[in-house]
N, C-alpha and C positions, 0 to 999 in steps of 0.2 A: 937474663937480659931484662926481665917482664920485671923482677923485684927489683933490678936497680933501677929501673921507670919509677918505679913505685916509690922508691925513697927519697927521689929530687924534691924538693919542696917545688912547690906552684912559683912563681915569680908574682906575679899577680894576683893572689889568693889573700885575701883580708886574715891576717893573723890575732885579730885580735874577736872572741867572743859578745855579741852584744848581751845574751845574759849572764854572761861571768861581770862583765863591766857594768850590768845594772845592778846585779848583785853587791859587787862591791861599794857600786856608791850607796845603795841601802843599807849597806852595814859603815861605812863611811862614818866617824863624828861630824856633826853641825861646828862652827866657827862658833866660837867664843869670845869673849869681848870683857876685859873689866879698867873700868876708866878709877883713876887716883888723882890726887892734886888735895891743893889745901883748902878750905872754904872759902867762897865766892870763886875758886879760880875758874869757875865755866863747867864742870864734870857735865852737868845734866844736860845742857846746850849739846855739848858735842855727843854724848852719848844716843839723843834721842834722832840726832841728824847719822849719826853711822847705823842705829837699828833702823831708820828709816830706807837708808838707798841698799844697806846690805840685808833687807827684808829679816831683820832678828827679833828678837824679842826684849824690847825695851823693858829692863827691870829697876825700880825705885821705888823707896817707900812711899811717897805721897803715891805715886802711880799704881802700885800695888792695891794701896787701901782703897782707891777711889773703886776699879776693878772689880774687887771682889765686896763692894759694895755697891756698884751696880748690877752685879748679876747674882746678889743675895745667895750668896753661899754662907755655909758655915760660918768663917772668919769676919764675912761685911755682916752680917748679924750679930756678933759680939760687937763690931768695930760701933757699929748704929744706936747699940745699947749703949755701950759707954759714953756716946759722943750726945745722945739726950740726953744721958743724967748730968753733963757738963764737965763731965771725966778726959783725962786723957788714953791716948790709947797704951797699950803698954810694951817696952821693947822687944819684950819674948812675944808678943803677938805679931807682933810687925815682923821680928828674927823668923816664926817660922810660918809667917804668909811668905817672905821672900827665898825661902828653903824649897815650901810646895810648888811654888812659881819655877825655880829652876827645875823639879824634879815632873813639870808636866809634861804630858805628850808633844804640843805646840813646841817648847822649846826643846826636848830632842828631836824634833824635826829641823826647826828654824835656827836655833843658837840663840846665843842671846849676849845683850850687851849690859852690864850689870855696873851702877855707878851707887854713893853711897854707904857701901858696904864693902870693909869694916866701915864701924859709925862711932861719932866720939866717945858717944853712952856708951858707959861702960855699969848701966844699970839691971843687964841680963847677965851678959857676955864681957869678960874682958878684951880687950885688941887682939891680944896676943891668942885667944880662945877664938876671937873669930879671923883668924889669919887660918889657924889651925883648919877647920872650919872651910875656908874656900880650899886648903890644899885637899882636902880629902871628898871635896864634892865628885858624883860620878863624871859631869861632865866641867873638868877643868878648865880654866880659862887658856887659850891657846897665844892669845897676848894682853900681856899689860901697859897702858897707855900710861904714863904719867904726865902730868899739866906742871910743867915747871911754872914759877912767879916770883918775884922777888917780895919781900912782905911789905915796903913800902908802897909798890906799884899795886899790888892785889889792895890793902889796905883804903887808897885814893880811891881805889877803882868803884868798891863796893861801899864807901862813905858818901861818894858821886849817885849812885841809886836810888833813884822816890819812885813810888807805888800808887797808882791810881784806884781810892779805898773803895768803888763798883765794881769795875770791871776785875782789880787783882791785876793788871798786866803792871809790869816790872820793865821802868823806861831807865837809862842808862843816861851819863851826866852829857854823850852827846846827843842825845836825843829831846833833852830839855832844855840845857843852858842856851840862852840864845847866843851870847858870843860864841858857842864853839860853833852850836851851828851857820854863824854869820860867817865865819871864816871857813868852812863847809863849803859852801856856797860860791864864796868867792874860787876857790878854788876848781871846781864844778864850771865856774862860768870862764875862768881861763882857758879853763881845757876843752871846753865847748870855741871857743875863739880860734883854740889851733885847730880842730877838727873840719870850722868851718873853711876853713884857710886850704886847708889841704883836699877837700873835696866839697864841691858844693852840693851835692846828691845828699848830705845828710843835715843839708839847712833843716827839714822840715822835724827830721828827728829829734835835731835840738832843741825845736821851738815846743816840742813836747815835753822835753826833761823839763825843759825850763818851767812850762804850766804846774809840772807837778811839781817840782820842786818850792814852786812858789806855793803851792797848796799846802804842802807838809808844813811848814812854822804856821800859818793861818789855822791848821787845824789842830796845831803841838798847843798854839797860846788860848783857844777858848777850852783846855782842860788843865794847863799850867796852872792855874792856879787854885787846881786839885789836888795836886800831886802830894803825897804824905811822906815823911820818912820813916821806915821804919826800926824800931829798936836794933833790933840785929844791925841796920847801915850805920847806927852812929862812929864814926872814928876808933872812940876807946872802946866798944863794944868791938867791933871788929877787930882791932889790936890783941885784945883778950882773947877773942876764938881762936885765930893762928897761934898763938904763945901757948894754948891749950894744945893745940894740933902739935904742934914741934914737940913740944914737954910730951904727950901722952903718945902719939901715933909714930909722927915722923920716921924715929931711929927704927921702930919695928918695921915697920913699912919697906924702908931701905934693905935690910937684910931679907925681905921677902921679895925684895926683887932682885938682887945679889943672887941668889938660888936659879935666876931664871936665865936662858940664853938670850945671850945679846942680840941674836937674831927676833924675840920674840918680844923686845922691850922695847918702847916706843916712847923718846922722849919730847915734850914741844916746847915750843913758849905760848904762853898764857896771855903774853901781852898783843899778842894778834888777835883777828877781829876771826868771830866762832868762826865763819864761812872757809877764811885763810886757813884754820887750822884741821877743818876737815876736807879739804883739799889735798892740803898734806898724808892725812891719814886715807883716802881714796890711795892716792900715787904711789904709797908705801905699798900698801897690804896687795895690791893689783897682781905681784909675784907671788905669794901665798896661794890666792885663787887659781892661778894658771897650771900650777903643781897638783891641788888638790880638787880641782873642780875641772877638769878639761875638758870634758863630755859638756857640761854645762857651756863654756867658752867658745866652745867649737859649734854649738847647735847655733849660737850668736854671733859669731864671725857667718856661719852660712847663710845665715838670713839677708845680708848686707847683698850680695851680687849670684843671683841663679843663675849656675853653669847651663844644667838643661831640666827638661821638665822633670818635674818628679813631688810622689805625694807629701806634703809636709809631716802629716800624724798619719799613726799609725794606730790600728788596733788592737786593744789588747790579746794576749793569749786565750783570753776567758769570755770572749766577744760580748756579748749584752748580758751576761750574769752579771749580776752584784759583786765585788771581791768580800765586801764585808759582810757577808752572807755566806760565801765561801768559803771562810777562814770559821766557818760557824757549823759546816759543814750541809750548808740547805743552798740548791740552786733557784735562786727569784731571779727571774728579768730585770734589768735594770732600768728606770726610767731616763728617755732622751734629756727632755727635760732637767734632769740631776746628773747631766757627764762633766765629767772635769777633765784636764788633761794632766800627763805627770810623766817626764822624761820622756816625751815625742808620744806618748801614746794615749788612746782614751779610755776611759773609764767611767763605766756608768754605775749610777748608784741606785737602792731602789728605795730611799726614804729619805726624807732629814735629816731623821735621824743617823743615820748613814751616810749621808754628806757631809753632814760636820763631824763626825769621827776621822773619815778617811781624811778630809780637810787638814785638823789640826796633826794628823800624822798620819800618812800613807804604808809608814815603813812596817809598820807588824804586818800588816796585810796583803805584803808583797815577799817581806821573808821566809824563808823555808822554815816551818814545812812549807812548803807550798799550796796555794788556796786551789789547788785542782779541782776539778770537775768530780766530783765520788762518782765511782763507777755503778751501775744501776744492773741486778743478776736478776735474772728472773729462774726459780727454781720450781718445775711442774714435774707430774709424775699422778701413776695411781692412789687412789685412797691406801693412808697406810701406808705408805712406801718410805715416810720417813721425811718430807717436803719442812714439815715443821723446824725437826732438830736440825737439819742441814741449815735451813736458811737463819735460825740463833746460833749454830756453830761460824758462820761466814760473819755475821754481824758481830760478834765476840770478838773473831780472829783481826778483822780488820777496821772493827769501831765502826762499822753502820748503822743503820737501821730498819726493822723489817716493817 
């Protein structure tokens, strides 16, 4: 009678593990991301607005090189040599800054959203060598984003573009032409007219759009006629880069997404405004997360309405040690000062240098083995008796130290 008590499952008994489930999500892959399209069709716009809200790791070559030539490594010390003698940089440098880049710790932590690559130059690498190339990176792209355009519409698009030769920002033909923005405008003050119509509570709001609105051309026209075009916008220049794309990339491109599930291919139009298109992309991918991040999902639905009291974080299993000290096999205290938090729990760290490790990736130093506590023997006894060899045969057996 007592063993079949024993075999009824609980009704109410939490069937699920919290560190099998943390487990799993630290061994989990990061979301990946690689954006395609023809040139000027927007890749690097949307790509830097999806690393941005989906916290990944924005990768591109200009981004790349800038990187690692702010924090003067290796690669931005070559890049800095070449770029004082008046040199260009070269594609194999650039191919494997954006190689090291996916294969850092940050990005197996975060994922990452990678646009640019493949690249037209086919000065290192051929296309088809670098298709090869992203199939066989360890951490694969889990979707590919394609920027459809028609090459008439992309062609306008990017012939419409002048560049402000200070600052470098890149204004768009509705941001400068005054008739587009006249009719802009008009349109804006229509629809302020029916607003005001239909509720009077947001007179005051309007009369704001309206101030700025009126600000924007006032302060588009004292730089208008700054504005440069650059070689690459001209018309026939930009003709010639897509007829290059189509001719060199396109058909390949196509059969490397042919290979991939439809579920994981993500087509748009190009001819919407970036914001439209990464709305799109938010609304898509939201089912992807809920599947493979649920723990995540769920800590964010609970934040919204507290049933009853209870502690938000939690601490860790290794309370104020260090983990990355741990994982080293030495217990230091962790400074308050340096706790981070990670999957509801805290974690204190005991240096900088230690905070920006665990920082750019938590995950070694939560995997098994596990960063436990090393158990501490104390061996005494008479002179002689042997206290020496025992406590280097225990240090041997179990990797201590005496």
């Amino acid at each position: 009678m007592v063993s079949q008590e024993g075999k009824r499952a609980q009704p109410f008994a939490d069937i699920f593990n919290e560190d099998e489930a943390e487990k799993s999500f630290l061994l989990s892959k990061p979301t990946c991301l690689i954006i395609l399209g023809k040139p000027g069709s927007g890749k690097k716009t949307l790509a830097r607005k999806l690393a941005e809200i989906w916290k990944c790791i924005f990768i591109e070559a200009l981004e790349v090189i800038q990187t690692n030539i702010n924090e003067e490594t290796q690669y931005g010390l070559k890049c800095q040599e070449l770029l004082f003698k008046g040199q260009s940089i070269s594609e194999e440098l650039v191919t494997e800054m954006i190689l090291k880049k996916i294969e850092s710790p940050e990005v197996a932590h975060f994922g990452y959203v990678l646009c640019g690559f493949p690249s037209l130059s086919e000065e290192y690498m051929t296309v088809s060598q670098q298709i090869e190339k992203i199939k066989n990176l360890k951490l694969k792209p889990d979707f590919l984003i394609n920027i459809k355009c028609s090459d008439y519409d992309l062609c306008q698009r990017i012939s419409g573009q002048r560049q402000h030769p200070d600052s470098g920002q890149v204004y768009q033909r509705n941001q400068w032409d005054p008739n587009i923005i006249e009719k802009y405008q008009k349109k804006e003050d229509q629809h302020e007219e029916e607003n005001e119509e239909e509720n009077d509570e947001g007179n005051e709001e309007s009369e704001e759009q309206e101030e700025e609105t009126a600000e924007d051309p006032a302060g588009m026209s004292e730089i208008l006629h700054q504005l440069v075009q650059r070689p690459e916008d001209i018309l026939e220049n930009a003709e010639e880069r897509v007829g290059t794309y189509k001719n060199t990339m396109l058909h390949l491109l196509e059969d490397f997404m042919a290979e991939q599930s439809f579920q994981y291919l993500i087509e748009v139009d190009g001819n919407q405004q970036p914001d439209d298109i990464f709305v799109v992309k938010k609304n898509y991918m939201c089912c992807y997360c809920c599947f493979n991040k649920q723990d995540e999902l769920l800590r964010v639905l609970s934040s919204y309405k507290q049933i009853a009291r209870r502690y938000r974080w939690h601490r860790s299993r290794w309370g104020q040690a260090c983990p990355v000290a741990l994982k080293k096999g030495d217990i230091i205290t962790g400074n308050p000062n340096l706790a981070v938090s990670f999957l509801g729990k805290m974690y204190m760290l005991s240096s900088p240098e230690a905070l920006k490790a665990f920082m750019l990736n938590p995950r070694p130093y939560l995997l098994p083995p596990m960063p436990l506590p090393p158990c501490k023997v104390l061996v005494y006894g008479p002179p002689c008796s042997g206290r020496t060899t025992i406590c280097n045969l225990i240090a041997q057996k179990y990797k201590g130290k005496v």
